[in-house]
C-alpha positions in Angstrom: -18.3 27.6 67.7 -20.1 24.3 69.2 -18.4 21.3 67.9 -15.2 23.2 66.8 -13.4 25.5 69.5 -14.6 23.1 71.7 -12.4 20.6 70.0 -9.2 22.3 69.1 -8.1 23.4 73.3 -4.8 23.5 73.6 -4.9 22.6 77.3 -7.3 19.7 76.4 -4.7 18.7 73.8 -1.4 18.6 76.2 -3.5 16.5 78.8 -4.6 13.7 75.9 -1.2 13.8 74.5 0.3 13.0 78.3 -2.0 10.6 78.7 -1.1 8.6 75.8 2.9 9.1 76.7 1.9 7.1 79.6 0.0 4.8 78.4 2.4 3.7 75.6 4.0 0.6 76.3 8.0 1.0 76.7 9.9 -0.9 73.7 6.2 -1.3 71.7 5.6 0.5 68.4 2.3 1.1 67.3 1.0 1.8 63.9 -2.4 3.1 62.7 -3.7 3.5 59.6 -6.3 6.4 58.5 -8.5 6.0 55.4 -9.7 9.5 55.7 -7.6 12.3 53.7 -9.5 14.7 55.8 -7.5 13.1 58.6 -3.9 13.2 57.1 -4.7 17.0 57.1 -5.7 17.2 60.0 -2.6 15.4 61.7 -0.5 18.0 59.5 -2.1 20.7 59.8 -2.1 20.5 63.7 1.4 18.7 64.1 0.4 16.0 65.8 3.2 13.7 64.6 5.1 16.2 66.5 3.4 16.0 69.9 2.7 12.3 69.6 5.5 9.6 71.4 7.9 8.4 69.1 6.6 5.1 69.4 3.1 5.7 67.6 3.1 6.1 64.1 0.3 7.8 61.9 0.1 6.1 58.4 -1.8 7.4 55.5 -3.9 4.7 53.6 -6.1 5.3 50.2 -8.4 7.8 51.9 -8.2 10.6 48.9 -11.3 10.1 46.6 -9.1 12.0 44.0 -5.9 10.4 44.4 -7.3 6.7 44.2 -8.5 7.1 40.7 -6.7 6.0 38.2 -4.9 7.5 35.3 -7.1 5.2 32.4 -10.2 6.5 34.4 -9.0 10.2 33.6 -8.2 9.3 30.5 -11.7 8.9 29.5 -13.2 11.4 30.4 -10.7 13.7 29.0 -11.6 11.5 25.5 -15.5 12.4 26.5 -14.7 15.9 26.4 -11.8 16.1 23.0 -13.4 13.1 20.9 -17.4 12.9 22.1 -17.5 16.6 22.2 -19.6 16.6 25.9 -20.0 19.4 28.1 -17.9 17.5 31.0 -18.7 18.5 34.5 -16.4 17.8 37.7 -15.4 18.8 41.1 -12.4 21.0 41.0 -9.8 18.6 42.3 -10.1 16.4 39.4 -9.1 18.8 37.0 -5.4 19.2 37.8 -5.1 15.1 38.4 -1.7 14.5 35.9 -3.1 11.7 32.9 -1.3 10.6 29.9 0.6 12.6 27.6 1.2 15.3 30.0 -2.6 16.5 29.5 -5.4 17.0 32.4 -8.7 17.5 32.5 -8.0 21.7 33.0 -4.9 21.6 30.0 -7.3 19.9 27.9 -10.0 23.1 27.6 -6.9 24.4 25.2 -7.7 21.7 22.8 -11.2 22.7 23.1 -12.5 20.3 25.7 -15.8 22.0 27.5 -14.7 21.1 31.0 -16.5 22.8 33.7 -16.2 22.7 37.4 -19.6 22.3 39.6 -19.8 22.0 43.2 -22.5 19.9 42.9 -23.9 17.4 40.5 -27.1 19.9 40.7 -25.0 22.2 38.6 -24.5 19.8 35.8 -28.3 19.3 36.1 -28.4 22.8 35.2 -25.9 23.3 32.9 -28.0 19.9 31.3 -31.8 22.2 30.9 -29.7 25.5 29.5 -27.7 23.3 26.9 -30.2 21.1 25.9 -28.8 21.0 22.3 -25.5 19.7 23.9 -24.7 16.6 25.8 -23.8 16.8 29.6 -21.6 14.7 31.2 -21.1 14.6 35.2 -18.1 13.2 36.2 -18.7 11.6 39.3 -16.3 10.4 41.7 -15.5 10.0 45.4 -16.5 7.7 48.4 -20.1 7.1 50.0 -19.9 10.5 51.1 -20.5 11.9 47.8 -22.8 8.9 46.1 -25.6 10.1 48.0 -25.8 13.3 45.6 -25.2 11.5 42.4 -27.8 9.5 42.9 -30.3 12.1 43.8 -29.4 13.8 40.6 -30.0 11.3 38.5 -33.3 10.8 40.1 -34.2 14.3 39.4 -33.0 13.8 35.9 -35.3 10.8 35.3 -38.3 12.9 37.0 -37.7 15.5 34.5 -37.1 13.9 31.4 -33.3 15.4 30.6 -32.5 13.2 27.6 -29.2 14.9 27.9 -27.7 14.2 31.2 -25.8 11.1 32.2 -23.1 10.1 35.0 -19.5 9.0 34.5 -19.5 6.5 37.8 -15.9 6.7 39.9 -17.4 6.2 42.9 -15.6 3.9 45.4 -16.0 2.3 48.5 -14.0 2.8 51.9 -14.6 -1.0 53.2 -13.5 -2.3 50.3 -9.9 -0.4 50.1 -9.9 -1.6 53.8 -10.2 -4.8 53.2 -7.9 -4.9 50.0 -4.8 -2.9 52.4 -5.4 -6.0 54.5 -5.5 -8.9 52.4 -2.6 -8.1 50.3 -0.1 -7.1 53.3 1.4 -10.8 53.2 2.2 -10.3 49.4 3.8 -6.9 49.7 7.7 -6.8 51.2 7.0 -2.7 52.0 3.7 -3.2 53.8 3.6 -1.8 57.4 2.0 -4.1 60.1 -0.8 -2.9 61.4 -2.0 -2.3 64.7 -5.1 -0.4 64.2 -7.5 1.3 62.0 -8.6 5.1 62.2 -12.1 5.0 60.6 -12.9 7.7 58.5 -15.3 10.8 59.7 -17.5 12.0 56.9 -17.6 8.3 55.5 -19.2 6.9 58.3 -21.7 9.4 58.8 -23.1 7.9 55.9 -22.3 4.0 56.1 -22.2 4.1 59.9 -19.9 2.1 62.4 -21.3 -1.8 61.8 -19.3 -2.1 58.1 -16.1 -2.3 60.2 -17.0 -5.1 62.5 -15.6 -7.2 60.1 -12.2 -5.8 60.5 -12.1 -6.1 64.7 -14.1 -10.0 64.0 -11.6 -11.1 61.2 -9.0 -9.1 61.6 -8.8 -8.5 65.0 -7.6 -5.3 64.7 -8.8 -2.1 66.9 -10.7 0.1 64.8 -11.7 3.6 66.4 -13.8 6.2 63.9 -12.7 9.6 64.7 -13.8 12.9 64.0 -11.9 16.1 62.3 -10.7 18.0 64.8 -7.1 17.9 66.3 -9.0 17.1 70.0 -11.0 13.8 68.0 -7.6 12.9 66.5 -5.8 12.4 70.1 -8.5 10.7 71.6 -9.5 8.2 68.4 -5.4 7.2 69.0 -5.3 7.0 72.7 -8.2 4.7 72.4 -6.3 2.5 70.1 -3.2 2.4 72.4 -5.2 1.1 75.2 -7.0 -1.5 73.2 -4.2 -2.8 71.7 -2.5 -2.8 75.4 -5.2 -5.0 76.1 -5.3 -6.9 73.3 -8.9 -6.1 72.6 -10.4 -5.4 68.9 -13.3 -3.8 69.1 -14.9 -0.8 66.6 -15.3 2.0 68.8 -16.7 5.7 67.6 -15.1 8.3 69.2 -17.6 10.8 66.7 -20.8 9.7 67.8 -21.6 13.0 67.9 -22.3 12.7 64.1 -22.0 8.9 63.8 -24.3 5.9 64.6 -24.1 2.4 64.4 -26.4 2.1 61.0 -25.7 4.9 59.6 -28.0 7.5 57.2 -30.6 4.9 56.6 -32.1 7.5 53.7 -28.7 7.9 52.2 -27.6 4.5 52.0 -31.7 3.1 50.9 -31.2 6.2 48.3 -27.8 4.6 47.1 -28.8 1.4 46.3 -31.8 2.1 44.6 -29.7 4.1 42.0 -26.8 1.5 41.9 -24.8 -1.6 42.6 -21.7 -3.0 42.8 -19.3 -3.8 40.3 -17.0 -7.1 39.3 -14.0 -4.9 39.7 -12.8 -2.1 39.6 -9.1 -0.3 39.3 -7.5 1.9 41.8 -4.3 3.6 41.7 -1.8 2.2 43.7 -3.9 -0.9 44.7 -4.8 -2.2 41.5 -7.7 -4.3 40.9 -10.4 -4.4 43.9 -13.2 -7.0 44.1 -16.7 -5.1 44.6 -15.1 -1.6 45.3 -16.6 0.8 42.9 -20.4 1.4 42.0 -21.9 1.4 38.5 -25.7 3.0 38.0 -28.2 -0.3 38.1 -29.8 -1.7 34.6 -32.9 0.7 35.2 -30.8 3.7 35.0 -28.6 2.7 31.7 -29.9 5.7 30.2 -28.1 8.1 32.2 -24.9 5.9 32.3 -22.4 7.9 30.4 -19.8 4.4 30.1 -22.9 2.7 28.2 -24.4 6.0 25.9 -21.0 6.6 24.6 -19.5 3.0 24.4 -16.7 3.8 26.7 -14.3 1.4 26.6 -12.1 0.4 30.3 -8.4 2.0 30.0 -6.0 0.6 32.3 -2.7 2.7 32.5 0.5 2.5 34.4 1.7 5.6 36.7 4.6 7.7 36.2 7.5 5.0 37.4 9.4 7.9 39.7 5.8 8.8 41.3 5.4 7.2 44.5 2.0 7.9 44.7 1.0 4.2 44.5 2.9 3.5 47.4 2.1 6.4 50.0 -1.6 5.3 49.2 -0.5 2.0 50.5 1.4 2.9 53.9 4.8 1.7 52.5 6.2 5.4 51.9 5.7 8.8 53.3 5.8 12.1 50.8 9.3 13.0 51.5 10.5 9.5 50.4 9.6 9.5 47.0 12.3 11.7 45.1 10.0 13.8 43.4 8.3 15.5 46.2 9.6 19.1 46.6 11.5 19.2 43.8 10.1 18.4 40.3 6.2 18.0 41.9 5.1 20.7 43.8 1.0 21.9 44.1 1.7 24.2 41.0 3.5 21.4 39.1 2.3 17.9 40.5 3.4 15.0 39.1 1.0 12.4 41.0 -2.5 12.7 42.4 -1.5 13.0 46.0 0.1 16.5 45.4 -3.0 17.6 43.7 -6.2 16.6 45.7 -6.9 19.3 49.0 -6.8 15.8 50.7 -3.9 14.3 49.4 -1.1 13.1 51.7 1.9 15.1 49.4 -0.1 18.0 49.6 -0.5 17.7 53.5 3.2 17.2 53.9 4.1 20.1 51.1 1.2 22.6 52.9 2.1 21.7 56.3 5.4 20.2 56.9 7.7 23.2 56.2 6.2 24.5 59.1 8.1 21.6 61.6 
């Protein structure tokens, strides 16, 4: 298949992986980041912590749309569904995501909730015109991947009249989460100096390669975006070994097969004509982040779900023994938090990285008993 088999060659793979062994620097370490959960799978699923020298090191950063948001954000939607009595419509990921008092957006259909799962925010547009007696609710989350599609529902929504249908905004942005890792490093003991940055795939087919200049320019850190196969993995860290070997920091697109330099002009114009940015906005693990998050603009209000049913902002701690926080931050792999493998496993997850199909405990739980 073009673009796939192509990319997965064993052969191939054994000839990038020697040429990094020698191009590693004896008695260097090097450590790269990936804000893509797509990625974490992808370097589990095709061992390539295995295969790489000991002396580069592949961490996990908040790349998991599902795993960054935070309990009090779960929390009200579940109260949309129990106390508002909404039909509440999601992606299927979000419905096992743990929240307070052991409930979930799936447990909480037992209490009565009408939570559905939708591929698409066109389904909740749907499920909007058959129920128009009913109130529908889509809970929308993820990075600029999955904005573009929010936002063309709502504009269909608004062309149609649906009086019914508003938007529960979770979506995030990549740079931002980026920027926050970054910033904070000096104030956290755990945090793992950084030598590089693996820019996300299906982020930056949207945003394009520009929004990380600022990272190579201020940071001066080596940022290559790489694709999903095991093939685009190698070569995004071989190029990252050689420009930190030569002290260069330069954003570099090993996927310019599906990535430019500005980006999907129609996606992003469509984006910001539906919203903007917000003061702040939480994330688990990370807390707080400056302009991270989108909310619909003042035009749109009537399909905004937070200002129809006077939602108010819940903040709420994690489970204390769940290391989520901290694997979303680079200071801790799954197997060093206590719980993983033993009291949360995919059927019984405790935190949101065991739960989401990107998730960096479901990686190592999927993948890792294979090593």
């Amino acid at each position: 298949m073009k673009y796939v088999d192509e990319y997965r060659g064993a052969e191939e793979a054994r000839r990038i992986t020697a040429e990094i062994a020698r191009t590693v620097v004896p008695d260097r370490q090097y450590r790269f980041m990936e804000f893509c959960g797509g990625h974490t799978h992808v370097i589990s699923r095709w061992g390539l912590e295995d295969v790489l020298p000991p002396a580069v090191h592949m961490i996990h950063g908040p790349g998991c749309p599902v795993c960054v948001l935070p309990i009090g954000r779960i929390d009200m939607a579940i109260e949309l569904a129990l106390q508002k009595g909404v039909i509440l419509c999601t992606y299927a990921d979000t419905l096992r995501v743990p929240a307070s008092k052991g409930l979930s957006l799936f447990s909480c259909r037992a209490q009565g909730g009408d939570v559905r799962m939708v591929y698409s925010p066109l389904d909740a547009l749907k499920i909007a015109r058959e129920n128009p007696e009913r109130e529908v609710v889509f809970f929308a989350i993820g990075f600029e991947t999955t904005t573009p599609p929010t936002a063309a529902a709502i504009l269909a929504a608004e062309r149609e009249g649906l009086q019914n249908f508003s938007v529960f905004c979770n979506h995030v942005l990549t740079p931002a989460a980026m920027e926050h890792i970054l910033a904070t490093a000096p104030e956290r003991p755990d945090a793992p100096k950084l030598d590089g940055l693996v820019g996300p795939a299906h982020v930056s087919t949207v945003i394009g390669s520009n929004p990380y200049k600022p990272f190579a320019e201020k940071w001066k850190l080596p940022v290559v975006i790489a694709g999903f196969e095991p093939l685009d993995m190698l070569l995004a860290v071989l190029m990252l070994v050689r420009q930190a070997n030569e002290g260069r920091a330069e954003v570099e697109n090993e996927f310019a097969r599906a990535v430019t330099a500005e980006g999907n002009l129609k996606a992003i114009a469509l984006t910001d004509s539906i919203f903007t940015l917000r003061e702040r906005f939480e994330w688990r693990g990370l807390g707080s982040v400056a302009h991270s998050a989108l909310r619909l603009r003042d035009e749109f209000a009537s399909f905004d779900a937070e200002k129809r049913f006077e939602m108010p902002e819940r903040i709420v701690r994690d489970n204390k023994a769940c290391e989520c926080g901290a694997i979303l931050r680079g200071e801790k792999t799954p197997r060093e938090c206590r719980l993983f493998g033993t009291v949360c496993v995919p059927a019984h997850p405790i935190g949101a990285c065991m739960v989401s199909s990107e998730g960096a405990c479901a990686a190592a739980w999927r993948y890792g008993r294979r090593s």
